[in-house]
C-alpha positions in Angstrom: 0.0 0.0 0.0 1.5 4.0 -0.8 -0.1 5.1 2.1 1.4 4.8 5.5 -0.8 6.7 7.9 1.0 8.3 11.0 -1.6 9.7 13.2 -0.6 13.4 15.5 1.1 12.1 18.8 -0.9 14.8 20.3 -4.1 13.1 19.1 -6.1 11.3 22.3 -5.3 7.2 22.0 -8.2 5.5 21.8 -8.3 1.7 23.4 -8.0 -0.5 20.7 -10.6 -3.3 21.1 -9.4 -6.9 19.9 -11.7 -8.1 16.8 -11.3 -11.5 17.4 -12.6 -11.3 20.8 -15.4 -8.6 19.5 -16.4 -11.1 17.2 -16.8 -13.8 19.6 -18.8 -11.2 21.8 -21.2 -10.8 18.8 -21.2 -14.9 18.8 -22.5 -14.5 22.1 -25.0 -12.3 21.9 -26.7 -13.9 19.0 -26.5 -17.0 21.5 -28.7 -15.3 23.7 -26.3 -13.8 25.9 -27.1 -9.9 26.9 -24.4 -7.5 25.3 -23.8 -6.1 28.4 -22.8 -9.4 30.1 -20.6 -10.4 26.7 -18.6 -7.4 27.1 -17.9 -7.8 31.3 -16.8 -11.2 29.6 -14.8 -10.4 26.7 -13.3 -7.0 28.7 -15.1 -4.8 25.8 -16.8 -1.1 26.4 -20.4 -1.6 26.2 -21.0 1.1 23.5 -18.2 -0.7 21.6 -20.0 -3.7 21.5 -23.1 -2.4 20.6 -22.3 -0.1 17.8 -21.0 -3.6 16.6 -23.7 -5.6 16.8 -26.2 -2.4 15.8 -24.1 -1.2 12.9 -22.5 -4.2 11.4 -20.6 -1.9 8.3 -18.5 0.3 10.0 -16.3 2.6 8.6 -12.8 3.5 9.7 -12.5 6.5 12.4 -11.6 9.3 10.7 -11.9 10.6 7.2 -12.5 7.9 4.2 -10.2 7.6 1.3 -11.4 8.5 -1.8 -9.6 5.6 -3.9 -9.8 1.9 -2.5 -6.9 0.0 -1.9 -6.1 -1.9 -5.3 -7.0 1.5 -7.4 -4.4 3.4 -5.5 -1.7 0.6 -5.9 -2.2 0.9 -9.8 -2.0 4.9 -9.6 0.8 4.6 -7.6 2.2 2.0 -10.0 2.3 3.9 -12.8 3.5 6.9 -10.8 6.9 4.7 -10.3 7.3 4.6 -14.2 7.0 8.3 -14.2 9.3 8.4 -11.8 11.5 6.2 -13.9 11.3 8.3 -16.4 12.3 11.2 -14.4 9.1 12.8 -15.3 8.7 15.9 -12.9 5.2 15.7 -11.2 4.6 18.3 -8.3 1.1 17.8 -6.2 -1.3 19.5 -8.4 -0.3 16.9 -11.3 -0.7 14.4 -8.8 -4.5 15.6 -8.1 -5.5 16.1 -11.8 -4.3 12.5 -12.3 -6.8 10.8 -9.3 -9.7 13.6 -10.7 -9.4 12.2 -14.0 -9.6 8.7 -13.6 -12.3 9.1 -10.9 -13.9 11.6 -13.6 -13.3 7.9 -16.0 -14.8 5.9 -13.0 -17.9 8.3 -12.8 -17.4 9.6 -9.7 -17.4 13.1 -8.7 -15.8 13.7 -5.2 -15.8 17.6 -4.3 -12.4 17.8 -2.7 -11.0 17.6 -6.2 
């Protein structure tokens, strides 16, 4: 993957909840057992479990990428053989290029 996301150390840490043991708390709780008594069990927050269970398709905290993973591989791909080239390409290049094959894709995303 290009991306390798470094969040601000002054940023609050959140817990980071195990998703094996979230998904074996979910187990549970379709097997009858209450959420609040699967996450005293499993050593989950409450609201953690239950956004879980009541939201099954959540999406990453913080801002969502524009481009999924294997599109940006490719893009990034044939930014190497620019690069090979020694093709100069400053940031705005960089933008046209993703706005054009989203533009291509049919999407229209308003940060570009």
């Amino acid at each position: 993957m290009a991306r390798n996301y470094k969040g601000d150390p002054r940023a609050r840490k959140y817990k980071r909840s195990n998703l094996a043991n979230i998904k074996k708390a979910k187990n549970e709780v379709l097997k009858k057992l209450s959420i609040r008594q699967a996450s005293q069990k499993y050593k989950i927050a409450y609201s953690v479990l239950q956004r879980h269970i009541l939201r099954p398709n959540l999406l990453s905290q913080g801002g969502q990428t524009v481009l999924t993973n294997t599109e940006e591989e490719a893009i990034v791909a044939r930014l190497k053989v620019c690069a090979g080239w020694e093709y100069p390409l400053d940031m705005l290049g960089l933008r046209l290029i993703v706005k054009s094959y989203l533009a291509l894709k049919g999407r229209t995303v308003k940060r570009f």
